[in-house]
N, C-alpha and C positions, 0 to 999 in steps of 0.2 A: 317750911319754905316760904319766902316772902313775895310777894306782888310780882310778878314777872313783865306788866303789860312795860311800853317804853315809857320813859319818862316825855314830859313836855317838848324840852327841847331835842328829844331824839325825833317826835312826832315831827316838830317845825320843820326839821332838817330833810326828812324823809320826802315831808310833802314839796319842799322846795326842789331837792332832788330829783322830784317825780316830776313837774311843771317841768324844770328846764331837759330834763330825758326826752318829756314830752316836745318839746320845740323842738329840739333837735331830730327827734324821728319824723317832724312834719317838714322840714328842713332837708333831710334825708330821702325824703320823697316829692320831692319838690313845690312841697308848698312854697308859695313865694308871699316875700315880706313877714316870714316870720319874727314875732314878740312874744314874749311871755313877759308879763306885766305882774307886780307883787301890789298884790290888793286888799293887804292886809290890814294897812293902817285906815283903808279909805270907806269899806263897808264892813256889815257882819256877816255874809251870808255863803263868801269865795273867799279862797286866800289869792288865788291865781287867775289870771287870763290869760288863755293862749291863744293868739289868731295868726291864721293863714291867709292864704290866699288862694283859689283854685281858678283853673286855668277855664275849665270844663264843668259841664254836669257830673262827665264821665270822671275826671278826677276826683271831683271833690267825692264822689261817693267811694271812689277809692280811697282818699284819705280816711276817709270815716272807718272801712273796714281792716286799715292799717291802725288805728286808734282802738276799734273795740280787741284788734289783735293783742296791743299792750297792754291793754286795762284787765284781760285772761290772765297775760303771762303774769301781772305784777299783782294781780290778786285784789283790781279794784272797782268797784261797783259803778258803771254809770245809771246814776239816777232817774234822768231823765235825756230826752233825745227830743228835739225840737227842728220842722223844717218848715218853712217857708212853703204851702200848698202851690201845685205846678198849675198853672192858668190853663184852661181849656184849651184857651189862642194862640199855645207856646209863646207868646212875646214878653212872658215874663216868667221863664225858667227858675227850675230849683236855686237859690242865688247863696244860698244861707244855712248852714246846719249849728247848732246847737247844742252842745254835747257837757252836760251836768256832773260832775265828781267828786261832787261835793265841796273838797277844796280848791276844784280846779274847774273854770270851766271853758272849754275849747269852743270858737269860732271859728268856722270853715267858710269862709263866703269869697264870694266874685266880684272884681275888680269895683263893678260898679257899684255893688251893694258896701264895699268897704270903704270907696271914696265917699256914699251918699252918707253913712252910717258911722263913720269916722273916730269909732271906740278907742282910740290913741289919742284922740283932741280932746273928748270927753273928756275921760281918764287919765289928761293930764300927769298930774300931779302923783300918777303911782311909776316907780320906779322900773325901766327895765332888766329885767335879770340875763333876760338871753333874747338876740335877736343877729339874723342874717348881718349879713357885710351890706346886703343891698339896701337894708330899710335903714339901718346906721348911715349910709347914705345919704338918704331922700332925708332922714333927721338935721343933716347939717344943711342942707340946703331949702329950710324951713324960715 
């Protein structure tokens, strides 16, 4: 019997597939201003970015838990989980989650954190794969 794992471009296709699944379930739950960005050509380390938007602390943890729900069914490891510590003074709420997949790694932040933080301006130059009606938008009128 010969090698069974998938070949290369089965892998690319997969993970792409999975990134833009991923947007769309964040999309689906109303994350706002979703993208998923292909960040393949730009570093070594992700192929993917996916960021949202959360309305709430309360959402965005919902989002998170609607995330780790996909990452069960599809059978995919996150790595690592990262958030932004909550201030004693509440005046600076959870803004920011984090969430490592190795080839993908999803942004859940709030409004402000994504205007101050502006990983689409950064990141320029990487291509969108899948993104809202609304952030396709705000892009023409850039």
């Amino acid at each position: 019997m010969g090698d069974m794992s998938p070949n290369k471009s089965e892998t690319l296709a997969s993970d792409f597939s999975l990134a833009v699944d991923m947007g769309k379930l964040l999309d689906d739950h109303h994350g706002g201003d979703v993208v998923v960005m292909d960040m393949r050509a730009l570093n070594f380390w992700t192929d993917f970015f996916v960021i949202a938007t959360a309305t709430s602390s309360t959402h965005l943890t919902g989002l998170e838990r609607h995330i780790k729900e996909f990452a069960r069914e599809r059978d995919v490891e996150i790595l690592h989980r990262s958030r932004r510590p909550k201030s004693t003074t509440e005046q600076h709420p959870d803004e920011w989650r984090l969430l490592d997949m190795g080839t993908m790694v999803v942004h859940l932040m709030s409004a402000k954190m994504r205007s101050f933080f502006e990983l689409e301006r950064l990141w320029s130059a990487a291509p969108h794969i899948y993104q809202t009606e609304s952030t396709q938008t705000k892009s023409l009128h850039l």
